[in-house]
N, CA, C and O atoms as a CHARMM CRD file, in Angstrom:
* protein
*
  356
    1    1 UNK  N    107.94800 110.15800 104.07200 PROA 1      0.00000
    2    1 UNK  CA   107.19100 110.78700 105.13000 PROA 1      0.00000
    3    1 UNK  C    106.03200 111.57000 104.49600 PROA 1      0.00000
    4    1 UNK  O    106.16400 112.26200 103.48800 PROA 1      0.00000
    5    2 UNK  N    104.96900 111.41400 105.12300 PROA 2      0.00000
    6    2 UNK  CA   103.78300 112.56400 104.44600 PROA 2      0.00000
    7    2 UNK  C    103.37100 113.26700 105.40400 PROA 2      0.00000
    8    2 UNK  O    104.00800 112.98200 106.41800 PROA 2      0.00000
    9    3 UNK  N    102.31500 114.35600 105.64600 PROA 3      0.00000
   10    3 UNK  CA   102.22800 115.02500 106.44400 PROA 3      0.00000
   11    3 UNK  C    100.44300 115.41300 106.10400 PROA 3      0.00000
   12    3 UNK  O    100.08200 115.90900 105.03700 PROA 3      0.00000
   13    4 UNK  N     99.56800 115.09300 107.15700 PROA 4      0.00000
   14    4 UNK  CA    98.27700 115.37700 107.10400 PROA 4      0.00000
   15    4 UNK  C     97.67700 116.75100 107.88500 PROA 4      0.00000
   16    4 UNK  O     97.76900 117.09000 109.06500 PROA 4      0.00000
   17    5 UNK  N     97.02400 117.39700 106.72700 PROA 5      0.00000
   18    5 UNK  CA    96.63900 118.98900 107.54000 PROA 5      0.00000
   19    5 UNK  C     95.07900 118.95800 107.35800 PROA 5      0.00000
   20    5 UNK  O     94.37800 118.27100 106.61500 PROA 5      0.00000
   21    6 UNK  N     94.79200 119.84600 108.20200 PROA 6      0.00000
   22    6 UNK  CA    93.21900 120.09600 108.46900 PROA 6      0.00000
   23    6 UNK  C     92.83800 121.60500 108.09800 PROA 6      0.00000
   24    6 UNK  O     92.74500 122.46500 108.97400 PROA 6      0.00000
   25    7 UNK  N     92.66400 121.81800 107.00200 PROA 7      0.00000
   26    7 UNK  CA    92.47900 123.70400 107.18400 PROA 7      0.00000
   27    7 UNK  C     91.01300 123.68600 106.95700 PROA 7      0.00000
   28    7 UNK  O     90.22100 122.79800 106.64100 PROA 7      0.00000
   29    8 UNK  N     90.85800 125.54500 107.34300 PROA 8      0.00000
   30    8 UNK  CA    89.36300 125.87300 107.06800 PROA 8      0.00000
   31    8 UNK  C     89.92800 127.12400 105.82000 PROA 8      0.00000
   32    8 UNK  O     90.95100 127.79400 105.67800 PROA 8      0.00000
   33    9 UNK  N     88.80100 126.99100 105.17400 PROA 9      0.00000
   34    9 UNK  CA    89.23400 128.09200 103.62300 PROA 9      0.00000
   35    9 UNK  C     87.79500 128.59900 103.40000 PROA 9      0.00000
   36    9 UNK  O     86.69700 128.06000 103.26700 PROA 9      0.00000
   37   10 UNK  N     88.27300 129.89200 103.41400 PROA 10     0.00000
   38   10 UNK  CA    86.81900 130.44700 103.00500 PROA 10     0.00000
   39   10 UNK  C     86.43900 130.16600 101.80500 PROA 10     0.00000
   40   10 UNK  O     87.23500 129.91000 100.90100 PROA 10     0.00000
   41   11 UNK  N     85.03700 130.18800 101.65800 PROA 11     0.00000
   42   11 UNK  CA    84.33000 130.28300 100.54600 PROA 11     0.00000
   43   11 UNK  C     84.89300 130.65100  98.96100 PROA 11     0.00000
   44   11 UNK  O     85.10200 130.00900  97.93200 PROA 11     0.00000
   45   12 UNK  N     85.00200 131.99800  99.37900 PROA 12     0.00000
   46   12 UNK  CA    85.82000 132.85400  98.47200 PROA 12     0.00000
   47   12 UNK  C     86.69800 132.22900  97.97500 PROA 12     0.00000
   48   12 UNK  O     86.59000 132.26200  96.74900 PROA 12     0.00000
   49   13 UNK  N     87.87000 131.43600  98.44500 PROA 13     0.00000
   50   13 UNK  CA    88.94900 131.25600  98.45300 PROA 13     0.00000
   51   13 UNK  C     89.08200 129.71900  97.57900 PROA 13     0.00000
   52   13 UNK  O     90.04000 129.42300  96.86500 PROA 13     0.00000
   53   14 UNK  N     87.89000 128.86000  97.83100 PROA 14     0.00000
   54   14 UNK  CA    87.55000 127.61600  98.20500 PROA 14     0.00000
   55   14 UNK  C     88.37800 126.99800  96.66800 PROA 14     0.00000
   56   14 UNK  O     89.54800 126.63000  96.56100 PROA 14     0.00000
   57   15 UNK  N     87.34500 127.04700  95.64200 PROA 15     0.00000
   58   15 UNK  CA    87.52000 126.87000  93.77500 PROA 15     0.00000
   59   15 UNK  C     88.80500 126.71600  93.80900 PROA 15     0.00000
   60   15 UNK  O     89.35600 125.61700  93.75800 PROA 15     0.00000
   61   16 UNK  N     89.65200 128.31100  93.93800 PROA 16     0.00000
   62   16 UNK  CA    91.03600 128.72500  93.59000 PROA 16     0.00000
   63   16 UNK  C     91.89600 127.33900  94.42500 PROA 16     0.00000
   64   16 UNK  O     92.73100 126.71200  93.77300 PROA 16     0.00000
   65   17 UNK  N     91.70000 127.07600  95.41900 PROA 17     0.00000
   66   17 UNK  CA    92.39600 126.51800  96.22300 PROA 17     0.00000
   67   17 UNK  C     92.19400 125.02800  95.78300 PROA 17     0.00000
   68   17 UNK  O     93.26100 124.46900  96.04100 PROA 17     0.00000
   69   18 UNK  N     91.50700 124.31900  95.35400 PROA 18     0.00000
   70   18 UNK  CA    91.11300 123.34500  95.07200 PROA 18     0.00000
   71   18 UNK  C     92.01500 123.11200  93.87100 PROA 18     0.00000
   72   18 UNK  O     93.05300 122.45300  93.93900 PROA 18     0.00000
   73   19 UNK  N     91.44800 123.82800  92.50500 PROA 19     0.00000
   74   19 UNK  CA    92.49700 124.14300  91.50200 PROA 19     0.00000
   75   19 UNK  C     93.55200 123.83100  91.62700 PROA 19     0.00000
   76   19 UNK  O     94.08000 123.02000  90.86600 PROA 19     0.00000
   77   20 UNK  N     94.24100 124.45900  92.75400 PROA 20     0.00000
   78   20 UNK  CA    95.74500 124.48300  92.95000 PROA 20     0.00000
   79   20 UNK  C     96.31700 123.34700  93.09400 PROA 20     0.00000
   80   20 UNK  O     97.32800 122.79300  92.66100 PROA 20     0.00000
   81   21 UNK  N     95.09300 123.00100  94.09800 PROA 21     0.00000
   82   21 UNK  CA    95.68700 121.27100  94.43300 PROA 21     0.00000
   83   21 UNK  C     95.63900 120.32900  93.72800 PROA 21     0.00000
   84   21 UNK  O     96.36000 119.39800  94.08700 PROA 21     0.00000
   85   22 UNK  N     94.98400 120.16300  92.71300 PROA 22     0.00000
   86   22 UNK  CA    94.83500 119.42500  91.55300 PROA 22     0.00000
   87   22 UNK  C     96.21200 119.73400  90.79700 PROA 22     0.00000
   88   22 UNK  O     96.82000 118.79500  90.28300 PROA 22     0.00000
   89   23 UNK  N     96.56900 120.67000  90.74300 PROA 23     0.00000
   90   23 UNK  CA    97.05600 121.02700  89.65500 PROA 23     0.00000
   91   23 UNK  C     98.57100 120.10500  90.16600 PROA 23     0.00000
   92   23 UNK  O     99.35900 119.88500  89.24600 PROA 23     0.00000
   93   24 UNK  N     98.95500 119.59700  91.54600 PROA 24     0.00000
   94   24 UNK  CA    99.95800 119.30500  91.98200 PROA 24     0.00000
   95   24 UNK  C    100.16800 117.71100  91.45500 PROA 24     0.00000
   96   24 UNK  O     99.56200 116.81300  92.03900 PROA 24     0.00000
   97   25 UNK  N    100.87100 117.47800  90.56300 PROA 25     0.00000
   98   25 UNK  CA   101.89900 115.79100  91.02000 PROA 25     0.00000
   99   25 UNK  C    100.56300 115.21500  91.75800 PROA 25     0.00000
  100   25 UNK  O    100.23500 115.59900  92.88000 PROA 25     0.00000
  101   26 UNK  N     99.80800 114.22700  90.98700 PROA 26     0.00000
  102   26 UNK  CA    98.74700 113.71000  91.36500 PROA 26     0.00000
  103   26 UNK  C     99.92000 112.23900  92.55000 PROA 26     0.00000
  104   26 UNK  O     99.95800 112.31800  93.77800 PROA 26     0.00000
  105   27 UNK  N    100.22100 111.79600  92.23100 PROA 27     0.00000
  106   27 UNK  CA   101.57600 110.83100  93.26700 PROA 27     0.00000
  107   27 UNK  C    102.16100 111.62100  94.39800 PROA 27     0.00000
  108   27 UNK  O    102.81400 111.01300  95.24600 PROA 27     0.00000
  109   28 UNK  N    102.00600 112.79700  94.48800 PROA 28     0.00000
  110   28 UNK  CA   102.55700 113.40800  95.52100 PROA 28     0.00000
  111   28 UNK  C    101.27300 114.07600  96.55900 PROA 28     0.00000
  112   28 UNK  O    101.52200 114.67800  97.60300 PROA 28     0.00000
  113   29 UNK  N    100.18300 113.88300  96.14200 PROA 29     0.00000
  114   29 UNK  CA    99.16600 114.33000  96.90800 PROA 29     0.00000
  115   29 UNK  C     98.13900 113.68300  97.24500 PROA 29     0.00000
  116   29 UNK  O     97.84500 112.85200  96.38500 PROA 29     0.00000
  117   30 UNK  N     97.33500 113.69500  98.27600 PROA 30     0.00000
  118   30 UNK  CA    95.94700 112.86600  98.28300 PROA 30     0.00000
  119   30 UNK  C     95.08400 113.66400  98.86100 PROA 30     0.00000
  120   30 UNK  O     95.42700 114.03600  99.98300 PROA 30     0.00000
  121   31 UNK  N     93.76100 114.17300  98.34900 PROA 31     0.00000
  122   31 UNK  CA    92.85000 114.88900  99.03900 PROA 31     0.00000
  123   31 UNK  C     91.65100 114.31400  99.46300 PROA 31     0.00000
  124   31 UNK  O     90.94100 113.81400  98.59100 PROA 31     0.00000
  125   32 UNK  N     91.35600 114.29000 100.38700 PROA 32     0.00000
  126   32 UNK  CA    89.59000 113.76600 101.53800 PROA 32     0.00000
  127   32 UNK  C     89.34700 115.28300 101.68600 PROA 32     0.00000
  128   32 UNK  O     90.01100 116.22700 102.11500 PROA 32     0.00000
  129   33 UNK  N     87.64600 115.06400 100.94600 PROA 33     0.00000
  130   33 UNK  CA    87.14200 116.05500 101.50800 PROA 33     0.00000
  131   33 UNK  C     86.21700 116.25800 102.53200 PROA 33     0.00000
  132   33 UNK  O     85.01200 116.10500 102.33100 PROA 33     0.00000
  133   34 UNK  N     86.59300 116.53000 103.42200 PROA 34     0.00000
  134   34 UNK  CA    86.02500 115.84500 104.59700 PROA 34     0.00000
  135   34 UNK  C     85.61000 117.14800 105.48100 PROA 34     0.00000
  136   34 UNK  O     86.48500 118.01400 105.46200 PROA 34     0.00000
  137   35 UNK  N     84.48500 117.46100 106.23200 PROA 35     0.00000
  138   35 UNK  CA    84.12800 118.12400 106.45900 PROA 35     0.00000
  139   35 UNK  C     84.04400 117.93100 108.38200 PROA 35     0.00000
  140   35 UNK  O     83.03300 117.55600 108.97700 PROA 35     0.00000
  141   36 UNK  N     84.92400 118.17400 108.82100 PROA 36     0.00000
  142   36 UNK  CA    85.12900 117.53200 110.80300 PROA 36     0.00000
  143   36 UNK  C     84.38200 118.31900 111.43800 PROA 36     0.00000
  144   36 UNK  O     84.11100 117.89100 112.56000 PROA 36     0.00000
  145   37 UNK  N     83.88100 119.41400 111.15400 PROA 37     0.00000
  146   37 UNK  CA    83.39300 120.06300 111.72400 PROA 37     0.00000
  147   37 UNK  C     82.13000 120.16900 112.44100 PROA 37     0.00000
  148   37 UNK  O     81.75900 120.42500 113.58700 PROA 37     0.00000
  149   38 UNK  N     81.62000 119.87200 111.32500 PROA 38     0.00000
  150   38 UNK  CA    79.94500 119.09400 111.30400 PROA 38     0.00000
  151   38 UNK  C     79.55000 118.53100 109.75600 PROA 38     0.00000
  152   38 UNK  O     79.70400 119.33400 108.83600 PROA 38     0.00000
  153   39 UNK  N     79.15400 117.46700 109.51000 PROA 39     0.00000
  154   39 UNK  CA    79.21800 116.32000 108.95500 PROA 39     0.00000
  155   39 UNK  C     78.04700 116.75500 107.94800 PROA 39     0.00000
  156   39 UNK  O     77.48400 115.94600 107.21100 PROA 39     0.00000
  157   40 UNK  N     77.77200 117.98900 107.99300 PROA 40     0.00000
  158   40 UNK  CA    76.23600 118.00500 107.23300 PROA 40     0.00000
  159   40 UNK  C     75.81400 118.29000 105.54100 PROA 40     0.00000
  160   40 UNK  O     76.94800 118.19500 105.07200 PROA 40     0.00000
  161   41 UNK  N     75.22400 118.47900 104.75100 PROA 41     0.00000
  162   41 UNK  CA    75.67900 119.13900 103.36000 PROA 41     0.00000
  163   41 UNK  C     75.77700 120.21000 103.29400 PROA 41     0.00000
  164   41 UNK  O     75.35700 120.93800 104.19300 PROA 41     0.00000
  165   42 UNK  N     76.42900 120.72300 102.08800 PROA 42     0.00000
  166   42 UNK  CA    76.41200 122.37200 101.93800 PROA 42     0.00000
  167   42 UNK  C     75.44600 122.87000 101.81900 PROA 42     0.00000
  168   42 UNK  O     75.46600 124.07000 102.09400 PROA 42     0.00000
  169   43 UNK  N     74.84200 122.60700 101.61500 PROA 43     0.00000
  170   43 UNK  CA    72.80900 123.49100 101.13300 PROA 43     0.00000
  171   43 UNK  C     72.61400 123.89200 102.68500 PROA 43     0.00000
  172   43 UNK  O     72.02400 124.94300 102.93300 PROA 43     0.00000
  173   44 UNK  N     73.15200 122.98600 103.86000 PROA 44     0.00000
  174   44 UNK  CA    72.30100 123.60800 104.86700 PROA 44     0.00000
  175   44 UNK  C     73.47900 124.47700 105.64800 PROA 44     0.00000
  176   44 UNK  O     73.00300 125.35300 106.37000 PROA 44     0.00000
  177   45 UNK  N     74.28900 124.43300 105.64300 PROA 45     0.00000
  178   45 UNK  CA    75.80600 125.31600 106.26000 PROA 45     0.00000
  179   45 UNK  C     75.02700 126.82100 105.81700 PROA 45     0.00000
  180   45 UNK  O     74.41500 127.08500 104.78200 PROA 45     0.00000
  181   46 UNK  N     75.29300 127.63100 106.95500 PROA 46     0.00000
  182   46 UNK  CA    75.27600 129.11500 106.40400 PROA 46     0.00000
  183   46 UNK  C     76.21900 129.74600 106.70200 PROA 46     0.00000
  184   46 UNK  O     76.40600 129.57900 107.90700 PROA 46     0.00000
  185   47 UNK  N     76.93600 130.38900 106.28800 PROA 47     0.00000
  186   47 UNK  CA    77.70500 131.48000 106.30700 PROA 47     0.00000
  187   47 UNK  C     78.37000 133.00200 106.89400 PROA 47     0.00000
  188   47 UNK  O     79.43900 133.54300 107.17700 PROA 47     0.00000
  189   48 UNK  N     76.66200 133.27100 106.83700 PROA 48     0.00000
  190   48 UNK  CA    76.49100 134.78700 106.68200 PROA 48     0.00000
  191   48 UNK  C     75.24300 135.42000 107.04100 PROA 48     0.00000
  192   48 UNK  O     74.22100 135.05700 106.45900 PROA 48     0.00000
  193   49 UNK  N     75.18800 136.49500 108.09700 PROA 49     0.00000
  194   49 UNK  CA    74.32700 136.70100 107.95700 PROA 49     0.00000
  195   49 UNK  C     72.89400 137.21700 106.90900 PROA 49     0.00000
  196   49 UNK  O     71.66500 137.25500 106.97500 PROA 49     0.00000
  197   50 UNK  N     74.07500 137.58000 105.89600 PROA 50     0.00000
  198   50 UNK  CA    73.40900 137.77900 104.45700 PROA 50     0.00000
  199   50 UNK  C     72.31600 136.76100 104.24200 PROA 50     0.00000
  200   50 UNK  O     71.10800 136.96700 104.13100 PROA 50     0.00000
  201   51 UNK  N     73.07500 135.45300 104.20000 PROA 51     0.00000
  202   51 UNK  CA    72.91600 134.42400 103.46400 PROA 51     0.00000
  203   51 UNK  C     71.76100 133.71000 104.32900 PROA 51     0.00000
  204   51 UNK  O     71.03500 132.80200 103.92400 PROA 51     0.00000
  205   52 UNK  N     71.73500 134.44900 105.90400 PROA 52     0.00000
  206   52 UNK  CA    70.28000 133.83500 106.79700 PROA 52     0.00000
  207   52 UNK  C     69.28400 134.63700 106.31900 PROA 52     0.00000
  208   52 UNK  O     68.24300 134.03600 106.05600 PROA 52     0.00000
  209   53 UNK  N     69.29800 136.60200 106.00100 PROA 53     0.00000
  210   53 UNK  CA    68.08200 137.17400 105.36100 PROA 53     0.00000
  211   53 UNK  C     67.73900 136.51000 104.42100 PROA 53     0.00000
  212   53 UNK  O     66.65800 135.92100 104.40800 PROA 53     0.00000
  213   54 UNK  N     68.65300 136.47100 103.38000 PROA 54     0.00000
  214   54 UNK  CA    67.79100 135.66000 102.29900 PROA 54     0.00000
  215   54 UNK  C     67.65800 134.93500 102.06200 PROA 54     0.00000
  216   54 UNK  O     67.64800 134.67000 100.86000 PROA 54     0.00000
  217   55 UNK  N     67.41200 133.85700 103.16100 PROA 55     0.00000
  218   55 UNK  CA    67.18900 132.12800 103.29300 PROA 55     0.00000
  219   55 UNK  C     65.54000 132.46200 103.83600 PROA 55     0.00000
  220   55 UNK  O     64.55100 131.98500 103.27900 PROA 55     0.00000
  221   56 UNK  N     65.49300 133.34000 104.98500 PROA 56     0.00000
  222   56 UNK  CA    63.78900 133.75100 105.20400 PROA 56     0.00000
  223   56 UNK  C     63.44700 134.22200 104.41200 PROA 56     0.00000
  224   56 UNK  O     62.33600 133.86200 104.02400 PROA 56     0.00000
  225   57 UNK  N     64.02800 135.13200 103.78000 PROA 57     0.00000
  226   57 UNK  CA    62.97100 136.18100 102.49300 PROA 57     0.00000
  227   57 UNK  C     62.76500 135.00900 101.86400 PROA 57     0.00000
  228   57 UNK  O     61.68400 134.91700 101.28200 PROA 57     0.00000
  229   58 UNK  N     63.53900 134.03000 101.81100 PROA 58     0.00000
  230   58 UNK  CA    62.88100 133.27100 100.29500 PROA 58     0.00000
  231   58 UNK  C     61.78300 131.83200 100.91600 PROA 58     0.00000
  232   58 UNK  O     61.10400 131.07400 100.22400 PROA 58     0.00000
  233   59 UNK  N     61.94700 131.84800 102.43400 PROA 59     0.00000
  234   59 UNK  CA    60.72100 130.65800 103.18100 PROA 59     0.00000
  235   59 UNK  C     59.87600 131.87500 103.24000 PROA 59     0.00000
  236   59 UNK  O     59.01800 131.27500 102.59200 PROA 59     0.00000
  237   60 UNK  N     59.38800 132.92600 103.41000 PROA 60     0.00000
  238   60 UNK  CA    58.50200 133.89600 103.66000 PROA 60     0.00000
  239   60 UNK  C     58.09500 133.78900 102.67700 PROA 60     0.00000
  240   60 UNK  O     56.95200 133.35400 102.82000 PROA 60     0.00000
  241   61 UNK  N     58.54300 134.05200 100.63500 PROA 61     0.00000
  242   61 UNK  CA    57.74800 133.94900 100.01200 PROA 61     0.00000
  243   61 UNK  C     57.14100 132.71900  99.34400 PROA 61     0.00000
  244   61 UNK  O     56.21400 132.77000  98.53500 PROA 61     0.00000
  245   62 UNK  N     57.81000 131.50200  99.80000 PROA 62     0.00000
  246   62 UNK  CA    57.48900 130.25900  99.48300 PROA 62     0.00000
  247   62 UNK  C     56.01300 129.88000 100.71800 PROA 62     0.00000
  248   62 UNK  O     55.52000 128.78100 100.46600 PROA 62     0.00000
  249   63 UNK  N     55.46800 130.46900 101.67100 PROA 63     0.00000
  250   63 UNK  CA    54.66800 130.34400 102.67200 PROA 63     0.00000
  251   63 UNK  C     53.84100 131.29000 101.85400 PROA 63     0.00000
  252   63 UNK  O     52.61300 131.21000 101.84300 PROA 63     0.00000
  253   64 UNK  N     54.41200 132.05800 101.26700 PROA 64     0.00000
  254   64 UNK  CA    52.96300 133.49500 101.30300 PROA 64     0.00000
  255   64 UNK  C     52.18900 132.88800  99.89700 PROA 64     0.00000
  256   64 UNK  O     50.98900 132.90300  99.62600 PROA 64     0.00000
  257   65 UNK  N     53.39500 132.32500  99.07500 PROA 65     0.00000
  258   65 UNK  CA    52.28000 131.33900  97.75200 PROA 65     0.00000
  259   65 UNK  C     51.87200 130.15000  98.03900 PROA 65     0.00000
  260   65 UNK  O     51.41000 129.53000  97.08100 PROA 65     0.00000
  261   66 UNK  N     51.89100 129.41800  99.42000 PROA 66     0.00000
  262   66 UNK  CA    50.94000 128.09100  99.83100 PROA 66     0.00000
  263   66 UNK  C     52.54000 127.19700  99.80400 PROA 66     0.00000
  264   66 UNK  O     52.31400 126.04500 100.17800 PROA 66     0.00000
  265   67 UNK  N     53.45400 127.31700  99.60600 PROA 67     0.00000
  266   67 UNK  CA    54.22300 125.99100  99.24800 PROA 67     0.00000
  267   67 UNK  C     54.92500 126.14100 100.38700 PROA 67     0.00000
  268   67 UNK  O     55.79000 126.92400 100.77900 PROA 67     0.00000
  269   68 UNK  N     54.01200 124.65600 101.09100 PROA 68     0.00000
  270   68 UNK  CA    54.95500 124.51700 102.34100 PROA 68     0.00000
  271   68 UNK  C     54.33300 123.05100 102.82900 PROA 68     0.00000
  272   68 UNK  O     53.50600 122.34800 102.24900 PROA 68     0.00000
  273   69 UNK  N     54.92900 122.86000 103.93500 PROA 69     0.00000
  274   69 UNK  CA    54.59600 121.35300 104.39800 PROA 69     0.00000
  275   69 UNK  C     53.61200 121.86800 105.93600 PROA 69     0.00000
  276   69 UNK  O     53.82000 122.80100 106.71000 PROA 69     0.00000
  277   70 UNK  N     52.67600 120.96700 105.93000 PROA 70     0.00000
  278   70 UNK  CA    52.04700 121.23100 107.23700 PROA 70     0.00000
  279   70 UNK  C     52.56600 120.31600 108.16900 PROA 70     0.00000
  280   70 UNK  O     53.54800 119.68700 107.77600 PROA 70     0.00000
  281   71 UNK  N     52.12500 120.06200 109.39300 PROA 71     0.00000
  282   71 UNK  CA    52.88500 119.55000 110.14100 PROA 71     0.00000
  283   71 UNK  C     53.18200 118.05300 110.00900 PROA 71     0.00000
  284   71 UNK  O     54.25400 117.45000 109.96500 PROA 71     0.00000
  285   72 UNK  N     51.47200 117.49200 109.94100 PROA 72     0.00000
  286   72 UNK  CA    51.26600 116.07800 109.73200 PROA 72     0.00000
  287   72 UNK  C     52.43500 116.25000 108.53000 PROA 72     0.00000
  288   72 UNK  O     53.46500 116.09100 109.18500 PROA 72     0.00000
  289   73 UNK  N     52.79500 116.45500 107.32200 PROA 73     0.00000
  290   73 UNK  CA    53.21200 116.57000 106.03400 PROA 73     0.00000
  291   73 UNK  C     54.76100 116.15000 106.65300 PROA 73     0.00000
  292   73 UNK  O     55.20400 115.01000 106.51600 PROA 73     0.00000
  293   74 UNK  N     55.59900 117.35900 107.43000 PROA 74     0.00000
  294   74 UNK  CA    56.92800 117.31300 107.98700 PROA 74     0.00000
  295   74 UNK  C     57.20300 115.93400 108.49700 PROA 74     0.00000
  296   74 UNK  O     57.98400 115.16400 107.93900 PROA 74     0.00000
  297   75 UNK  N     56.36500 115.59200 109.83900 PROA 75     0.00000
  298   75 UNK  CA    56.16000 114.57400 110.31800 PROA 75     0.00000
  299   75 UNK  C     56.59000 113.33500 109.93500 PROA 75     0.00000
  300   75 UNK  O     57.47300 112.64400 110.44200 PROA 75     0.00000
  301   76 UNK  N     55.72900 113.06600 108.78100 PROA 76     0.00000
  302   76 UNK  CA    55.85300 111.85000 107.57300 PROA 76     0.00000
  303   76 UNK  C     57.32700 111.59400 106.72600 PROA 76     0.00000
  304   76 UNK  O     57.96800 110.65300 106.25900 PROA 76     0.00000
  305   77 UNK  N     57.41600 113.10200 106.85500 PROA 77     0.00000
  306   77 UNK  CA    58.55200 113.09200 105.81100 PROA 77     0.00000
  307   77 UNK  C     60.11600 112.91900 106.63200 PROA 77     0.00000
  308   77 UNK  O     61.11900 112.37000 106.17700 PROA 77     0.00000
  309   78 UNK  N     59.96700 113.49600 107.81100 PROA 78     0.00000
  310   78 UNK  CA    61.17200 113.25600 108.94000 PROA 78     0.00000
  311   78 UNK  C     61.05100 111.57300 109.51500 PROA 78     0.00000
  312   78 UNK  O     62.10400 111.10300 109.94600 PROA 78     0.00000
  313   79 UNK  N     59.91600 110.74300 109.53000 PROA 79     0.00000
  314   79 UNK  CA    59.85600 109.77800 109.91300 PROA 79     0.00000
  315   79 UNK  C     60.10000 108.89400 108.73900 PROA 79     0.00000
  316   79 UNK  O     60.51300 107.74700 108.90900 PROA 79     0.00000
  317   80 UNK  N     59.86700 109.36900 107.58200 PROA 80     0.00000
  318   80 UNK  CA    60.23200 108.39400 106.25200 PROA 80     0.00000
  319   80 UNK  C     62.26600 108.70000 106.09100 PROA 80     0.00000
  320   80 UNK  O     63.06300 107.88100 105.63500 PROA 80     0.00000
  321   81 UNK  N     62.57800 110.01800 106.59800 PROA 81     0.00000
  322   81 UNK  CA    64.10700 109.82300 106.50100 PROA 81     0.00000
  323   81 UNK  C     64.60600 109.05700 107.34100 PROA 81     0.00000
  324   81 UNK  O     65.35600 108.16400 106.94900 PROA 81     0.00000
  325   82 UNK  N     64.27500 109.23400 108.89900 PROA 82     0.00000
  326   82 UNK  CA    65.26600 108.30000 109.81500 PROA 82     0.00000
  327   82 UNK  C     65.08900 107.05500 109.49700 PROA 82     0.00000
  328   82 UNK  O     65.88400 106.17100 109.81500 PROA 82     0.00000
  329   83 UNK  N     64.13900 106.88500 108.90800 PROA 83     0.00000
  330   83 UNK  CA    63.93900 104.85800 108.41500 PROA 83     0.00000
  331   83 UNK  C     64.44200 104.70900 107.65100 PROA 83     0.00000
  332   83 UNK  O     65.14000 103.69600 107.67900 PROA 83     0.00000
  333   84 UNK  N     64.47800 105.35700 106.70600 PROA 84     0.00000
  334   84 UNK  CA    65.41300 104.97300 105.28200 PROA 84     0.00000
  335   84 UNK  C     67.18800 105.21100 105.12100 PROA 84     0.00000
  336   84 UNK  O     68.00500 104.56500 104.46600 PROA 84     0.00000
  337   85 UNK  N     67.34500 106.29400 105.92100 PROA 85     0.00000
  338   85 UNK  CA    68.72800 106.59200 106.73100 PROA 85     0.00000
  339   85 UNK  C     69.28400 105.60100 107.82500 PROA 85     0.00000
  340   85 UNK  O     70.18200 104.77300 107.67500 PROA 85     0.00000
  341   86 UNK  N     68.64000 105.83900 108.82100 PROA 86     0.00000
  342   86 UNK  CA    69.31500 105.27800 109.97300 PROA 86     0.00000
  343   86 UNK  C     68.60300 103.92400 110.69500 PROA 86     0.00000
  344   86 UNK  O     69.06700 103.34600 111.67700 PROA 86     0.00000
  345   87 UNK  N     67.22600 103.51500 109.89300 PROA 87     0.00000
  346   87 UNK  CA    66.65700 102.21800 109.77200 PROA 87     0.00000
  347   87 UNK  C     65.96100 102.56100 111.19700 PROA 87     0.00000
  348   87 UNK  O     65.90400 101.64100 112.01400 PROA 87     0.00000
  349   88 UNK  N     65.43800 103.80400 111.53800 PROA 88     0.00000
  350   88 UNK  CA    65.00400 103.74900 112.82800 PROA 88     0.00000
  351   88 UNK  C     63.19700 103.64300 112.86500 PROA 88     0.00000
  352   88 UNK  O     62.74500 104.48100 112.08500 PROA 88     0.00000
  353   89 UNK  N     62.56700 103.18800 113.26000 PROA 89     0.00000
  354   89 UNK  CA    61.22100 103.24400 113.01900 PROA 89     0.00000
  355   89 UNK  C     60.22200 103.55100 114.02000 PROA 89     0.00000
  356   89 UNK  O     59.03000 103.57900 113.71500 PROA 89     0.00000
């Protein structure tokens, strides 16, 4: 018999917990890391409100030294992903 669980683990917690599971009888375990929640990468998940100030402080100073995309720029670049992703044109 096996038994399939779904947890959420904080951040904090995340490493240690991982560790652990490794550390188990590789035949007695199987891990998917699978994210059900929303499907997206970690770079864009936030957290915290911490972690939203200093996501603007750091687009505020990336705008205030010129490095940024203008619109036409975004545009191109969102229309070059869904084609190359999802073949949409």
């Amino acid at each position: 018999m096996t038994h399939n669980l779904q947890i959420n683990i904080a951040d904090s917690l995340y490493e240690k917990f991982i560790a652990y599971i490794q550390s188990l009888p590789q035949d007695t375990i199987s891990v998917q890391r699978v994210n059900t929640t929303n499907k997206l990468p970690q770079n864009i998940i936030i957290s915290s409100k911490d972690e939203v100030r200093e996501r603007v402080h750091m687009a505020e100073e990336r705008i205030n030294r010129g490095e940024y995309l203008t619109q036409e720029q975004y545009d191109s670049e969102m229309d070059d992903f869904f084609r190359n992703e999802f073949g949409i044109k």
